[in-house]
C-alpha positions in Angstrom: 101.0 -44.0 39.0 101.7 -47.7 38.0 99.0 -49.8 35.5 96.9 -51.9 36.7 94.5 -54.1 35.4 90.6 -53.0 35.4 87.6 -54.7 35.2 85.1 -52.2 36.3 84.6 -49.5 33.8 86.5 -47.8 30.9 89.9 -48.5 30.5 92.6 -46.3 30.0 95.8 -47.1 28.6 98.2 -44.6 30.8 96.6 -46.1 33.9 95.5 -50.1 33.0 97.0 -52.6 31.3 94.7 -53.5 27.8 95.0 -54.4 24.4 95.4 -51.7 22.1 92.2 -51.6 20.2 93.1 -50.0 17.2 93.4 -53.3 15.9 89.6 -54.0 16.3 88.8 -50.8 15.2 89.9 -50.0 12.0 87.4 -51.6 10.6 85.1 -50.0 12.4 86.7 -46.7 11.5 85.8 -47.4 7.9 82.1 -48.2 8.7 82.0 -44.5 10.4 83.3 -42.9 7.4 80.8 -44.9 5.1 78.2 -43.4 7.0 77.1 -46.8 8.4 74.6 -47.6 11.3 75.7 -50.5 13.3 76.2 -53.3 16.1 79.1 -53.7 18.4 78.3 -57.1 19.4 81.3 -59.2 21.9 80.8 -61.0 24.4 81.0 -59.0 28.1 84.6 -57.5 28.8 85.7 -57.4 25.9 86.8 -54.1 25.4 83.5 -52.3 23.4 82.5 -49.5 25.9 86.1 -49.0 26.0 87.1 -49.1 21.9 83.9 -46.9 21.4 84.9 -44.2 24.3 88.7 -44.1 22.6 87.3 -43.8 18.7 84.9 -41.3 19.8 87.6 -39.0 21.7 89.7 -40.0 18.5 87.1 -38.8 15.9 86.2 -35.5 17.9 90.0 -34.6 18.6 91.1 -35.2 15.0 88.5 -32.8 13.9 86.4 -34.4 11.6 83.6 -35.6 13.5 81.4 -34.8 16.7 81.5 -38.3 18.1 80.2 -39.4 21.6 79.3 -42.3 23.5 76.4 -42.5 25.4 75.0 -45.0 27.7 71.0 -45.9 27.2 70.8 -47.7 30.9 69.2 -44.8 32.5 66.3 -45.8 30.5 66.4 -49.4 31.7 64.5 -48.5 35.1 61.6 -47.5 32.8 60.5 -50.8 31.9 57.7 -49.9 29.3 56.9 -46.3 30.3 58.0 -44.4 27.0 57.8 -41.1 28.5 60.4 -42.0 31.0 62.4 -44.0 29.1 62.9 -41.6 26.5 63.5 -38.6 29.1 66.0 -40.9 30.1 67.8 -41.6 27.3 67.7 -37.8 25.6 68.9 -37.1 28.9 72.0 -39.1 29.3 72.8 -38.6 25.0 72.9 -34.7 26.0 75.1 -34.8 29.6 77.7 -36.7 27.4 77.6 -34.3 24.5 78.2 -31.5 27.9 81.0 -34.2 29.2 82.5 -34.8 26.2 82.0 -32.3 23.7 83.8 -28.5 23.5 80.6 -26.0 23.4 80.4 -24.9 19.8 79.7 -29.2 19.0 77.0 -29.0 21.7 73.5 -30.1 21.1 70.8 -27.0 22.5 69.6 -28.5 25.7 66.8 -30.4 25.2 64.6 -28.9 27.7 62.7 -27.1 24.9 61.5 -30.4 23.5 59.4 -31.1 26.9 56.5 -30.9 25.5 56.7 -33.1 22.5 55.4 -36.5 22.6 58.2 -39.0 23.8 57.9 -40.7 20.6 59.1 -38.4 18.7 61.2 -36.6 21.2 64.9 -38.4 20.3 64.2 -38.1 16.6 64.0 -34.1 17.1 66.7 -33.8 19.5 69.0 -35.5 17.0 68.1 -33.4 14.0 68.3 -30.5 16.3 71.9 -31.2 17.0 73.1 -32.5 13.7 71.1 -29.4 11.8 73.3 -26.6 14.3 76.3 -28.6 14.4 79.3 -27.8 12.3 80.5 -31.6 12.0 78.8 -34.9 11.3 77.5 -36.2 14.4 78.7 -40.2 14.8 76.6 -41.1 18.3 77.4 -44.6 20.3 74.6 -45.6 22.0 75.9 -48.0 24.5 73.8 -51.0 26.3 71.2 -50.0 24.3 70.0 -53.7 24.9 68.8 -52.4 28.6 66.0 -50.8 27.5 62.8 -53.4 27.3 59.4 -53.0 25.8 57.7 -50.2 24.5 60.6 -48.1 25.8 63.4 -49.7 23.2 60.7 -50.0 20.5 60.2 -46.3 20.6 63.9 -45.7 20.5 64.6 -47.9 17.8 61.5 -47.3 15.6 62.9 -42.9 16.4 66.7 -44.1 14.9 64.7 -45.7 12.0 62.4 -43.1 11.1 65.5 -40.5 11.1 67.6 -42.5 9.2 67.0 -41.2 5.4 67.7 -37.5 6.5 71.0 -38.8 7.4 74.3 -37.4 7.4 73.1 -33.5 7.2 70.1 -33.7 9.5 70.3 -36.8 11.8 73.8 -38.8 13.0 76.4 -39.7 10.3 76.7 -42.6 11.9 75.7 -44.5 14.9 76.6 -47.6 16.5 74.3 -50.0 18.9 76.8 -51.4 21.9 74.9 -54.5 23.2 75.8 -57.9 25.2 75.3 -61.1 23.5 73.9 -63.5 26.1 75.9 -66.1 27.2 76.9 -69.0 24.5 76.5 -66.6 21.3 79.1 -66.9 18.7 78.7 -63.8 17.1 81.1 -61.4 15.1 82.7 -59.1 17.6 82.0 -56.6 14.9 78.4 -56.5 13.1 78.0 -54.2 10.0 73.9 -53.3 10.2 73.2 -51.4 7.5 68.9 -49.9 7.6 66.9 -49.8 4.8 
C-alpha cells in the first residue's frame, strides 16, 4: 500500500507520510525515565497523540515499562457529573491497557471498584495496577483538557493526591496531552514537575 498523508487520527509511518518524531521525543524519553509528571503542549496537528502512541508502543516493546495512551474525551460528555466522568475515564484508561497491553501488564478490571466513591475511584484503579504490575506504569492521558468542571478537578486533584506513592504504587510517569488554544506560544514540550 502506498503513503499517504493523514490528518484524521494517529499516524503511522509504513502507511503516512510524517516526521519522524524521535527527534521531539528524546527529550521526552528522558523526562519518563526521571520519573516526571508532565504536559505535552503543541499547537493542534502537530504530531502529540501520535509521538505519545509510538513512545508508549516503544517503552512497552523494549521491555522496561507498561506504557499506554489513553484518551480522557469519553469523560467530556459528562460536563460536571463526577460520577460519570470518572466512569468514563477509568473506563477508556482500562480498554487501552486491554488494546494495548499483553495480559500479564494488565490492570484487574475495574469493575470491582463500582462502588467506591468516584473521587477516589482513579486514584485506586491506578495503585491497583501499578501495585500487581511487574513494570513501572508510564500512562498518557490524552485530551485530558476535555474534561470541564468538577469532572477534571476530580481527576486532577486523584493524579495529585497519588503522586507521592509514586513509582512503586501509582504511575512512574504520566504525561497530560492537551491543545493550546489558538494564538499560544508555548513550548511544544512542558516539563511539570508536582509538588
Amino acid at each position: 500500500m502506498a503513503r499517504r498523508f493523514n490528518t484524521a487520527g494517529i499516524c503511522r509511518p509504513e502507511k503516512h507520510y510524517m516526521l519522524a518524531p524521535e527527534a521531539r521525543l528524546g527529550e521526552l524519553r528522558q523526562l519518563i525515565d526521571d520519573e516526571a509528571y508532565f504536559v505535552i503542549h503543541a499547537p493542534r496537528q502537530s504530531g502529540k497523540t501520535t509521538s505519545a502512541q509510538l513512545l508508549a508502543e516503544a517503552l512497552t516493546a523494549e521491555g522496561t515499562y507498561a506504557a499506554v495512551l489513553a484518551s480522557c474525551k469519553p469523560g467530556a460528555v459528562a460536563g460536571s457529573d463526577v460520577e460519570r466522568g470518572v466512569g468514563a475515564v477509568v473506563g477508556s484508561v482500562d480498554q487501552e491497557c486491554r488494546n494495548q497491553l499483553p495480559a500479564e501488564l494488565r490492570p484487574e478490571s475495574p469493575d470491582a471498584l463500582r462502588d467506591l466513591a468516584a473521587e477516589i475511584r482513579l486514584k485506586e484503579y491506578l495503585l491497583r495496577w501499578c501495585d500487581s504490575c511487574p513494570r513501572p506504569v508510564v500512562l498518557f492521558l490524552d485530551e485530558i483538557d476535555a474534561l470541564v468542571d468538577d469532572t477534571l478537578l476530580s481527576v486532577l486533584d486523584q493524579l495529585h493526591a497519588g503522586y507521592p506513592s509514586r513509582p512503586a504504587h501509582f504511575p512512574h510517569a504520566l504525561g497530560h496531552r492537551v491543545c493550546p488554544r489558538v494564538g499560544s506560544r508555548c513550548s511544544p514540550w512542558r516539563n511539570g514537575r508536582s509538588s
